[in-house]
N, C-alpha and C positions, 0 to 999 in steps of 0.2 A: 400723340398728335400735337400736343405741346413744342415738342422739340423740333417737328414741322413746320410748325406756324411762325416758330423764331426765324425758322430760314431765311438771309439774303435772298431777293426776285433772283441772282441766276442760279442759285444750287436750287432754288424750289421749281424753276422752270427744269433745268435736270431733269429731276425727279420726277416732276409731271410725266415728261415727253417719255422718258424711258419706260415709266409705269403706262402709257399707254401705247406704245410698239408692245409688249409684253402680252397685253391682254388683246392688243387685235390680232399679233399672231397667234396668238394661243388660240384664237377663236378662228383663224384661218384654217390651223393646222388642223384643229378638232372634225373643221368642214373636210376638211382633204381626205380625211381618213376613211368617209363614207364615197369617195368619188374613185370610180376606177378609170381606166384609159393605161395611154403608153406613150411615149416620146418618139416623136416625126421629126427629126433634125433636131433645132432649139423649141418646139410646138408640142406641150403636151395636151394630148386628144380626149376630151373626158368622154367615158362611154355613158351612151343614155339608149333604151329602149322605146321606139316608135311604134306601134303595134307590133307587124312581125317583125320587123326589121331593127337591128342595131345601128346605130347614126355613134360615128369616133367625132369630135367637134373642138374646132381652138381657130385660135385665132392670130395673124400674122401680119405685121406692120396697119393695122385695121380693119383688115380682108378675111373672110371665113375662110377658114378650112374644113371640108367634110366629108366622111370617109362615113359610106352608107353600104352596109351587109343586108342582104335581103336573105329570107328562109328557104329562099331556092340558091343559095351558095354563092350570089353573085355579088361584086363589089363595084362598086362607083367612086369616085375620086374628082371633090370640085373642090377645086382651089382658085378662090375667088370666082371671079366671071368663068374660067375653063373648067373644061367637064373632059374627066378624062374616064370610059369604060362606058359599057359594064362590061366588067371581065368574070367569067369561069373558071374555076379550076375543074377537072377531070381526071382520074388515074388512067396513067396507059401507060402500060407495058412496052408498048410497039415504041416508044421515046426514047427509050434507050436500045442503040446498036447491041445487036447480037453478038458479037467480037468484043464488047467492051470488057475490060478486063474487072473492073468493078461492077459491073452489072448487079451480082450477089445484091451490093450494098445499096445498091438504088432502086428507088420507086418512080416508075414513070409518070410524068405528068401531062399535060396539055392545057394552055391557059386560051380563050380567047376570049377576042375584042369583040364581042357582038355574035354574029354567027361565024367569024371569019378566025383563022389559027392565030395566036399574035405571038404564039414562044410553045417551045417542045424542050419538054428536057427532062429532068430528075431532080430529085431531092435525094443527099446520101447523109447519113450520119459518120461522121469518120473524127476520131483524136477529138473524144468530147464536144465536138462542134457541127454544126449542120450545114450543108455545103448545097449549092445548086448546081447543077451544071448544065449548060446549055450545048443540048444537041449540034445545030448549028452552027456555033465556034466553037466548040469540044474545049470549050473551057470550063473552069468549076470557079466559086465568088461566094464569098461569106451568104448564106442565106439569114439575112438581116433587114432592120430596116433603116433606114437613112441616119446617119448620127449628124455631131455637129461638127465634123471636119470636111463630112461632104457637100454642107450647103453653107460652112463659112463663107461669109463675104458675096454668096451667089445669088438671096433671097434676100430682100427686104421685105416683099408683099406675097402675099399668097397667091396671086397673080404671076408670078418670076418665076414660084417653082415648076422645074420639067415636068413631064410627062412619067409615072409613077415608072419603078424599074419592074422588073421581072420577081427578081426578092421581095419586095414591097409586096406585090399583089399577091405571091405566095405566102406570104408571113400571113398578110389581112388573113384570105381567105381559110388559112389552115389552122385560123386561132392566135391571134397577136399575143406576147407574154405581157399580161396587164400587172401594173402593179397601182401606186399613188406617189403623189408628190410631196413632196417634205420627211417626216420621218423624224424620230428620237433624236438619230444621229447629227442630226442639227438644230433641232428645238431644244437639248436641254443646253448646249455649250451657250445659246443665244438665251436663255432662263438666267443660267449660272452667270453670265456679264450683267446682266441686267440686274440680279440680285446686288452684285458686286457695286457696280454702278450706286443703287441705295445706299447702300449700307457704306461707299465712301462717302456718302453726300451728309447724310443722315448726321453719322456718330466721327465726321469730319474733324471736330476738334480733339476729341478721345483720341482718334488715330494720328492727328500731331504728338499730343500732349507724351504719347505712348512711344513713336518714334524719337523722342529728344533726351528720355530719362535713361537711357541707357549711354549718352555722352553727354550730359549737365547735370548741375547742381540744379533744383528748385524749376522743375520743368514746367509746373506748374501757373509760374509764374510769369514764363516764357508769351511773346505773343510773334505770329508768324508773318514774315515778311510780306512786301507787295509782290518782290519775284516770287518767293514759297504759293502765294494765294493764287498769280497767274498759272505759275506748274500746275496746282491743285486744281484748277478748272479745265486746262486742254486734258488733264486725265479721265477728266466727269468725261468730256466730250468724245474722248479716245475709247473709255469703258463703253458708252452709250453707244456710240456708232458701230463698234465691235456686235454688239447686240442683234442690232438691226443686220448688217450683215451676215451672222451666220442663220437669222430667220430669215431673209430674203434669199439667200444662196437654193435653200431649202427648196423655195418655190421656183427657182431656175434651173439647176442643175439636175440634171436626170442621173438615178443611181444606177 
């Protein structure tokens, strides 16, 4: 504690900042790990239960977003002020043609808006991956739900985004693959800088004194320049920011 309290105001402000990104991520991430949902474009949806109903919930340029399952199988979609559904799913056989030549591998569906048909098609499993295909254009499209190539640049507010796809509404209703946000995979590399960080701040002149005895006599006695000390602090600041970036990555990027 000694060796802290000698510190210069800007390595002890350092040390501050980076020891407290450390400990509110770590207390974010700790949260996160109890929270389930899935990723809607850049929007991850935490899942919370409403009596019978499941509510998926986030939020998007300040606008809610919320994806509301009810226990009779039906989904809702409000994005901001619009309300899009309730939609159904139902198996039917009768969605996929008779003559289809993949028939075998699909399960027929029927989704609607209300009382009214709003898509007929199938779900197939094919080459590891789950497929939709719609009756109606005899096409088939990743059975997925929105990433962030599809609503780059198209969505600021919850309000902008469209009308849910066909995929979407089947994903919801067939059981969305939940997982959490953050993860090891980012919270220890964002620990490991942040240690790093300290420990140059800290034991700062050891690790001069340490770097010059292998090219001087009497290192010891060595004292380190104005440029050395400027280098020495954009690195504090390079370590520190490093930090924080791979724990905020953590809370953006969907894995």
């Amino acid at each position: 504690m000694d060796r802290i309290r000698r510190l210069r105001p800007f390595p002890k402000t350092i040390l501050i900042i980076t020891g407290i990104i450390a400990v509110i991520f770590t207390a974010v991430y700790a949260l996160e790990m109890f929270r389930s949902g899935f990723w809607y474009g850049d929007v991850f949806l935490k899942r919370r239960q409403e009596g019978e109903s499941t509510v998926y919930a986030g939020a998007l340029g300040g606008e809610r977003i919320l994806v509301t399952v009810s226990d009779k199988n039906t989904a809702e979609f409000k994005f901001g002020d619009d309300t899009y559904g309730p939609f159904s799913l139902e198996r039917d056989p009768s969605a996929v043609p008779e003559d289809h030549v993949m028939r075998p591998f699909m399960t027929g569906i029927t989704i609607r808006r209300g009382t009214q048909v709003w898509f007929r098609g199938a779900i197939m499993d094919l080459l590891d991956q789950r497929w939709l295909y719609d009756s109606e254009k005899d096409s088939l499209e990743p059975l997925s739900l929105p990433d962030r190539s599809d609503l780059a640049g198209s969505a600021q507010r919850a309000s902008d985004l469209t009308e849910p796809s066909a995929a979407s509404v089947t994903v919801i209703l067939d059981g969305p693959p939940l997982g959490q946000r953050g993860g090891a995979i980012f919270w220890f590399p964002g620990i490991i800088f942040a240690v790093l960080t300290a420990v140059s701040v800290i034991f700062a002149e050891e690790l001069f004194r340490w770097s010059l005895q292998f090219r001087i006599r009497d290192a010891e006695q060595a004292e380190p320049s104005e440029w050395f000390l400027l280098r020495q602090g954009v690195g504090w600041v390079f370590l520190a920011l490093l930090s924080l970036l791979w724990f905020a990555l953590g809370l953006i990027l969907p894995l």
